[in-house]
N, C-alpha and C positions, 0 to 999 in steps of 0.2 A: 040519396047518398049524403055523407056527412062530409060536413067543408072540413078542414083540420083545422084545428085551432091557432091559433098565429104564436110564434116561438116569441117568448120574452126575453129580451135583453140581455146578455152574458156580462157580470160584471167584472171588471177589471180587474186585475190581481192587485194592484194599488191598492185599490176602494177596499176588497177585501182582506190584506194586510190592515191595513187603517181600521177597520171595523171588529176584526178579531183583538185588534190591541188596546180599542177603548171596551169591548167585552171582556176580554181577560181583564183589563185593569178595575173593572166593576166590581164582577167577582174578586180581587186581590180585596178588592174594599171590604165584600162581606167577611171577607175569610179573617181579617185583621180586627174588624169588629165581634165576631162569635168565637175568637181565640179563647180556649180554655173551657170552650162548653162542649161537654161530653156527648152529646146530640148535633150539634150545628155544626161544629168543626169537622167530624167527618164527612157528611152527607156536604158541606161546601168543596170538601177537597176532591171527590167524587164528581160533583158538577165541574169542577176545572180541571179534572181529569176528562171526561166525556164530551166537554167541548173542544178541548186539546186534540182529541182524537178525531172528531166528529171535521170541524174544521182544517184539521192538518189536510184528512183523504179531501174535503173539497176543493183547498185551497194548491194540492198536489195534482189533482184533475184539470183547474183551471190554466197553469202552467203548462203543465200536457198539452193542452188546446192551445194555446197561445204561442208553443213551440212547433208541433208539428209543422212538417212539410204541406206544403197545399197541392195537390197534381195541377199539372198545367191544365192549363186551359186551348182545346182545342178546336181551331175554327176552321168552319168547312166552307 
């Protein structure tokens, strides 16, 4: 029989505001540096779109988790 694997740590909605904001701000960096290049500027704007996305549904799930109700706890 296979033991389950042990659940890793849920990060905080902090940690990951904070973390999506020094990523975006990354990318704001490449997208200002490839300005005006017919090749680079889209394909940057494309990645800040997809992690925009990508992030939002993570960061929309983690709240989910963090709000739900807990059922009580029942003791016999």
């Amino acid at each position: 029989m296979q033991t389950p694997t042990p659940s890793t740590p849920r990060e905080t909605t902090e940690a990951m505001v904070r973390s999506i904001g020094r990523e975006l701000a990354e990318i704001q960096q490449a997208m200002e540096r490839c300005r005006g290049d017919e090749a680079g500027e889209p394909r940057i704007m494309g990645l800040w779109i997809a992690h925009g996305l990508i992030c939002g549904t993570e960061l929309l799930h983690n709240l989910l988790m963090e709000t739900a109700a807990r059922p009580p706890r029942i003791s016999l």
